[in-house]
C-alpha positions as CSV (number, residue, x, y, z in Angstrom):
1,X,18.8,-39.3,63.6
2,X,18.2,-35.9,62.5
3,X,14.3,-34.7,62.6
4,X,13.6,-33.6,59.0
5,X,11.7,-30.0,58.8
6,X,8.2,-29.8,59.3
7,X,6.0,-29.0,55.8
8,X,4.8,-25.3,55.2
9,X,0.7,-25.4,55.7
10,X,-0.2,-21.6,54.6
11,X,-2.1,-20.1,52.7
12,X,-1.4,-17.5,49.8
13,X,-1.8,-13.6,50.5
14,X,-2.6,-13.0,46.8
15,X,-4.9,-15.9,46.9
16,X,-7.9,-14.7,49.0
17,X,-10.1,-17.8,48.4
18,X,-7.7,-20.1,50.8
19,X,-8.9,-21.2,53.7
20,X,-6.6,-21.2,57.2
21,X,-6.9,-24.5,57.7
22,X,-3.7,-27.0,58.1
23,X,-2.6,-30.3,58.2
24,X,-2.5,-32.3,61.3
25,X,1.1,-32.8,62.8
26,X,0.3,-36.8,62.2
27,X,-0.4,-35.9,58.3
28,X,2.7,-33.7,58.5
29,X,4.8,-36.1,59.9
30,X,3.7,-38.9,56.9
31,X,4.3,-36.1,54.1
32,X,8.3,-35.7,55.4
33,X,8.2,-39.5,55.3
34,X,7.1,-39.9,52.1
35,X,9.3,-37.3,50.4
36,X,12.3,-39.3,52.6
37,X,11.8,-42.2,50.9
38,X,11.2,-40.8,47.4
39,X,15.0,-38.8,48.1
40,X,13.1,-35.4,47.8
41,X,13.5,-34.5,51.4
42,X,14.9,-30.9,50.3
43,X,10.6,-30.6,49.1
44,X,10.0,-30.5,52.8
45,X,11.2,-27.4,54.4
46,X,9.6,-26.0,50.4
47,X,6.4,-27.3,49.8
48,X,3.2,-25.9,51.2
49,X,-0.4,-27.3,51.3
50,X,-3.2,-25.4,51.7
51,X,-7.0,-25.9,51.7
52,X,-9.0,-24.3,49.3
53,X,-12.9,-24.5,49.2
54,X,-12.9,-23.2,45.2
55,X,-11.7,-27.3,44.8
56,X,-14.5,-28.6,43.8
57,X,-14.2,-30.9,41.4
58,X,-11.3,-32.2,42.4
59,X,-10.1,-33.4,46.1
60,X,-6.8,-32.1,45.6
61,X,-3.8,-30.1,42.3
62,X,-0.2,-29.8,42.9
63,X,0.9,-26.6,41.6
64,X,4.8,-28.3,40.9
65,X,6.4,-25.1,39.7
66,X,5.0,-23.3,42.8
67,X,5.8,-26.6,44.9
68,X,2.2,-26.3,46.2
69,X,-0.4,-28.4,47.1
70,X,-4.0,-27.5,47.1
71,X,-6.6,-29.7,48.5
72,X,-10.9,-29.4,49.1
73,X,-11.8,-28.9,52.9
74,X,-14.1,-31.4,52.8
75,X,-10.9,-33.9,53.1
76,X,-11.2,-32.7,56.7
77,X,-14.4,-33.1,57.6
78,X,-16.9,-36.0,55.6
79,X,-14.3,-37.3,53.4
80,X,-11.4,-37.5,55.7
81,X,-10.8,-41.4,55.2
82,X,-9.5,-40.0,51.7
83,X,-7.0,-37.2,53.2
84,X,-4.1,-39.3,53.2
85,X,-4.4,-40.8,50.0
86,X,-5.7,-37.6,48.5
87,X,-2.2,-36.3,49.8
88,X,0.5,-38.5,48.9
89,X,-1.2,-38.6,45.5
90,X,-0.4,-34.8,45.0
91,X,2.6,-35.2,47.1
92,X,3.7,-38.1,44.6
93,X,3.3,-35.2,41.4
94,X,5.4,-32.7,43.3
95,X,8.1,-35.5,43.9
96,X,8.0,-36.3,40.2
97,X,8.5,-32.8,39.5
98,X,11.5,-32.5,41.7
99,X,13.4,-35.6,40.6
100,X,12.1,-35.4,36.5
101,X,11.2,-32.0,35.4
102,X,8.5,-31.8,33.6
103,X,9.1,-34.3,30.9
104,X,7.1,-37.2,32.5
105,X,3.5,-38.0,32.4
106,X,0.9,-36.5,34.9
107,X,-0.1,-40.2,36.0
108,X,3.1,-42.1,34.6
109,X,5.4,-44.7,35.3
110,X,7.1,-42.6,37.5
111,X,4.4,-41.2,39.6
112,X,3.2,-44.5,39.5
113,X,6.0,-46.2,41.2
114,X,6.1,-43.7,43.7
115,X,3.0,-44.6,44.7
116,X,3.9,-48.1,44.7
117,X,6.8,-47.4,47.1
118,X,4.9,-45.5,50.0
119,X,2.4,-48.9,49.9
120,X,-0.2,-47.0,48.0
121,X,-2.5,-48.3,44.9
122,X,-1.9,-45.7,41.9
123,X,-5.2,-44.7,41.8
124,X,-6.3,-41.7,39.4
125,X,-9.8,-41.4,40.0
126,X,-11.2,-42.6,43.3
127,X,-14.9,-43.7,43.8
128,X,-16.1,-42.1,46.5
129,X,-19.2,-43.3,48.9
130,X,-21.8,-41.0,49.3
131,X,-22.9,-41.6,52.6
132,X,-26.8,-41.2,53.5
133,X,-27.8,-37.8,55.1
134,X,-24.4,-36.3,54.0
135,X,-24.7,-33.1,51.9
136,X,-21.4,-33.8,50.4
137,X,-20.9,-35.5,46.9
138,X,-18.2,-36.8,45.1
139,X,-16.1,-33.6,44.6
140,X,-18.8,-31.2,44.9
141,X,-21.2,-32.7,42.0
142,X,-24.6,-33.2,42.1
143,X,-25.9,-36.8,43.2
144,X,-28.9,-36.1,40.4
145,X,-28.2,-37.4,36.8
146,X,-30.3,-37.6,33.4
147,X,-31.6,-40.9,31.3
148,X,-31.7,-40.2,27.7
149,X,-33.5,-42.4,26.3
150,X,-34.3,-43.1,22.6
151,X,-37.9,-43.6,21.4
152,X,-37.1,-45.7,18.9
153,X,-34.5,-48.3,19.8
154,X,-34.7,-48.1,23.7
155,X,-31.2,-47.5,24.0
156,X,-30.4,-45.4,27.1
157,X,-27.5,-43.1,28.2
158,X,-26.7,-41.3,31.7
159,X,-25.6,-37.8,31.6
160,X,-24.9,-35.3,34.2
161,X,-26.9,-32.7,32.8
162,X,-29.8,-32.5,30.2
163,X,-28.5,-32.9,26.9
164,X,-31.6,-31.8,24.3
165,X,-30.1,-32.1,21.4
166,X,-27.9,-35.7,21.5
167,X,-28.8,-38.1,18.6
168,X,-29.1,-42.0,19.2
169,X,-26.1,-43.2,18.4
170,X,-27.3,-46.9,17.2
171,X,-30.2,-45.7,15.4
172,X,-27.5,-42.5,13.1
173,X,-26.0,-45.8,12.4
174,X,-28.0,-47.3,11.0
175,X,-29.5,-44.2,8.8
176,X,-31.8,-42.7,10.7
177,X,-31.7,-39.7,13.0
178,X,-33.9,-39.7,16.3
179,X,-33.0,-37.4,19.3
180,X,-32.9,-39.2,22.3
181,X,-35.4,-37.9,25.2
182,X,-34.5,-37.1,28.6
183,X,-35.6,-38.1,32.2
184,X,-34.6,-37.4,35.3
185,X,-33.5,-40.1,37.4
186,X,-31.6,-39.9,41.0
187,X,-28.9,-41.5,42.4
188,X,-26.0,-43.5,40.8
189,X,-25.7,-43.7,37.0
190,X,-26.5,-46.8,34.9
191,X,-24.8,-47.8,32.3
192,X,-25.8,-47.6,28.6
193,X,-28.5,-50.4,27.8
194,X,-30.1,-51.6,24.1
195,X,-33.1,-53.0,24.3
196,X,-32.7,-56.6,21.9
197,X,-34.1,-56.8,18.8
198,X,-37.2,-58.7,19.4
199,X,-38.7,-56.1,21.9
């Protein structure tokens, strides 16, 4: 059985902002793997992944043209129970690339079933626990969110950052126009409420 190539980990020269950091041989060994069984296995002696600490909304892009893959540092240190999902999820892109061109979906069938193939759930967003003490947060965001609040109805939204001039949407529909107020609450978002009718 012939050993397949290791993947590139480097980082760009014109792209100053990487960071030296690689993957471990054990997450290096799982990307050739996974690009085995999706018959890309030419995308490992091509594709690079680097770690970039300008990601910060996202854990991880894959440049497909450039066959690169760019993921946040903190997949190495307080969210590394997400690396290797974070990875075959961009890995999965760059194999659709390869195989498809550009003529599929970012999260489509295709990807999908790629996914499906290496045993993982196709998962476009991932919730992400924010464990006590830690000052990391889901992607680089701020734990702190905003209640907007209307005086009239009671209805309530979350927002992520103080919106002064957002109009109730229940009471514009029903004529009138009141701006909602704003509060600051911590912690995890709850969902819209409307207060009933006899309140």
């Amino acid at each position: 059985m012939l050993a397949s190539a290791p993947v590139k980990t480097s980082t760009l020269r014109r792209n100053p902002t990487s960071s030296p950091l690689a993957l471990s041989a054990g997450h290096q060994r799982l990307l050739a793997r996974w690009l085995r069984t999706w018959k890309v296995s030419r995308l490992s002696r091509e594709l690079r992944v680097e770690f970039s600490p300008r990601l910060r909304r996202a854990f991880g892009r894959c440049y497909q043209s450039d066959r690169l893959i760019r993921l946040t540092p903190s997949l190495l240190g307080a969210q590394s129970y997400l690396m290797t999902e974070v990875l075959c999820h961009e890995a999965a892109h760059a194999a659709v690339f390869e195989r498809y061109g550009s003529q599929c979906q970012p999260h489509g069938q295709e990807w999908r079933e790629l996914m499906a193939a290496v045993g993982f759930e196709a998962r476009v967003r991932i919730p992400v626990v924010v464990r006590a003490g830690s000052q990391m947060r889901s992607a680089g965001r701020s734990a702190e969110f905003f209640v907007l609040r209307c005086p009239v109805c009671r209805s309530s939204r979350t927002a992520r950052r103080p919106m002064q001039s957002l109009r109730c949407t229940h009471c514009t529909r029903g004529g009138r126009t009141v701006a909602m107020k704003v509060e600051t609450a911590q912690g995890r978002p709850r969902r819209r409420t409307r207060a009933s009718a006899s309140s």
